[in-house]
C-alpha positions as CSV (number, residue, x, y, z in Angstrom):
1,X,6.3,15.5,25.3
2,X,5.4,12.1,27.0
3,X,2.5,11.5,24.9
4,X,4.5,12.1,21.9
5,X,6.9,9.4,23.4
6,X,4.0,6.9,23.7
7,X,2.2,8.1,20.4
8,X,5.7,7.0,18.6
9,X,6.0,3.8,20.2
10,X,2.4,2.5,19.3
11,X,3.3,3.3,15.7
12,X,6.6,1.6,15.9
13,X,4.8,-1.7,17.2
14,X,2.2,-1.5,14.9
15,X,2.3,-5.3,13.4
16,X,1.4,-3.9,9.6
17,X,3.8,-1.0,10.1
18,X,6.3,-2.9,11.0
19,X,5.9,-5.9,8.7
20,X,5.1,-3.7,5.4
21,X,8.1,-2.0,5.8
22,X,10.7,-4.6,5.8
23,X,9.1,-6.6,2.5
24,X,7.0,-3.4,1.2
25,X,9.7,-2.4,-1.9
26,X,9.9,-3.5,-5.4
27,X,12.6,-5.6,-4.4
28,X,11.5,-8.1,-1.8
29,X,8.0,-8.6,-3.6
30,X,9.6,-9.7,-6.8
31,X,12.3,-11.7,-5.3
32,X,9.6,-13.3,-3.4
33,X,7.3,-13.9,-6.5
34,X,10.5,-15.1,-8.3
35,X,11.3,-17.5,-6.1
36,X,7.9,-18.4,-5.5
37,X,7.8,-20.0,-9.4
38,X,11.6,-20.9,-9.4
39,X,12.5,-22.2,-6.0
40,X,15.1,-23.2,-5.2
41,X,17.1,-20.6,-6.8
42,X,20.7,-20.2,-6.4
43,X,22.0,-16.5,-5.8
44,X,23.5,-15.8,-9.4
45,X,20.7,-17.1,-11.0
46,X,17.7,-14.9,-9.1
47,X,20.6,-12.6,-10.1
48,X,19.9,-13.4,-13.4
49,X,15.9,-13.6,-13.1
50,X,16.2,-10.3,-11.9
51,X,18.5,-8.2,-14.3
52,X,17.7,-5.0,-13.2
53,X,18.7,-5.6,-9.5
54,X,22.4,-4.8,-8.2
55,X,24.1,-7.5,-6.9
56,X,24.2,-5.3,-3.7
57,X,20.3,-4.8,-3.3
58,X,19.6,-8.2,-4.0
59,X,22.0,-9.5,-0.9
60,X,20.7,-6.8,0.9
61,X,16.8,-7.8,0.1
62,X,17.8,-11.9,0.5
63,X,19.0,-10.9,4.1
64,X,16.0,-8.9,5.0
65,X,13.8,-11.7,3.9
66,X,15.6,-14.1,5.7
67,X,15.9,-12.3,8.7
68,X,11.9,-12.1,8.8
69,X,11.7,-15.7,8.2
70,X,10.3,-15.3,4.6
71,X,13.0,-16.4,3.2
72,X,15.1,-19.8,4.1
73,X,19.0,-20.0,3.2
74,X,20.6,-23.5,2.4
75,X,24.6,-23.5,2.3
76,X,26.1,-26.6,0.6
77,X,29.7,-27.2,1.4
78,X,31.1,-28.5,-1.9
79,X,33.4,-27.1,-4.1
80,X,32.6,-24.7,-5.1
81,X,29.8,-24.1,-2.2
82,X,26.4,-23.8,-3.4
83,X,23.9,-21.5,-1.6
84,X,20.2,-21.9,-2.3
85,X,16.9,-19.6,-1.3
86,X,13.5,-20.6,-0.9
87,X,10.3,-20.0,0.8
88,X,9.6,-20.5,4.2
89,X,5.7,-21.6,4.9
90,X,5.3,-17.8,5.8
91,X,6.8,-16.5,2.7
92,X,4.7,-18.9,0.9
93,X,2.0,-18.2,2.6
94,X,2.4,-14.0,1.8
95,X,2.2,-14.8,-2.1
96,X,-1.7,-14.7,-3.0
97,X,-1.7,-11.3,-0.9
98,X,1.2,-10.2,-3.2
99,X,-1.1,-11.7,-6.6
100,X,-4.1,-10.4,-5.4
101,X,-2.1,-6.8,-4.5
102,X,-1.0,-7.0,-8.1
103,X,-3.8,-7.9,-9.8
104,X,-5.7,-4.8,-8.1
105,X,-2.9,-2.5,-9.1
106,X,-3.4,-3.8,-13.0
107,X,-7.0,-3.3,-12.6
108,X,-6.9,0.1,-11.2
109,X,-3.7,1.5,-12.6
110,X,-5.6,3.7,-15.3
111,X,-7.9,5.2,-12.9
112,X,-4.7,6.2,-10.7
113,X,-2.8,7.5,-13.4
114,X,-5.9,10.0,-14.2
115,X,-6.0,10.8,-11.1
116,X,-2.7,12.0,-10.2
117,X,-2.6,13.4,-13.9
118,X,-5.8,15.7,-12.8
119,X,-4.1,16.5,-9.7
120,X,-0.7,17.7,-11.1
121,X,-3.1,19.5,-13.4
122,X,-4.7,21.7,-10.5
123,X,-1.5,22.1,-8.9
């Protein structure tokens, strides 16, 4: 049982484990390519840039971000208050791994498709 206990805590430590799962969902990559052509962006209109997100996900996902310091938050007390999101150097710096991520998944989607195709075939 106690190597269990340690086996668990090497994977929860695990720097790409750990990192891939907080920005790893549809979500946070497209906010974060958004932003990285719009920035700043006030809430409503990433909202906007991203129709097909709730209102609940996107908070959700804009906390995350920020939290992990991909994100940055500016709060403007006028009336009425204006919030604005950007990228933080790291966020910035995470966006030719997310272009080069999605230019490999354009250039190999058709071989992936067959494949799963040919394996849901033999199943």
């Amino acid at each position: 049982m106690r190597k269990k206990e340690q086996l668990n805590s090497i994977i929860e430590i695990c720097p790409v484990r750990n990192v891939v799962a907080r920005f790893g969902n549809k979500w946070a990559l497209l906010v974060i390519l958004v932003l990285s052509e719009n920035e700043p962006v006030r809430y409503n209109q990433l909202g906007r840039m991203i129709p097909d997100i709730s209102s609940r996900i996107l908070s959700s996902t804009l906390r995350t971000l920020e939290a992990d310091g991909l994100v940055s938050r500016s709060f403007y007390q006028e009336v009425p208050p204006r919030v604005e999101y950007a990228l933080t150097d790291t966020g910035r710096s995470l966006v030719p791994i997310i272009l080069n991520l999605t230019e490999w998944a354009q250039n190999n989607m058709k071989t992936i498709i067959d494949s799963r195709n040919k394996h849901e075939n033999k199943c």
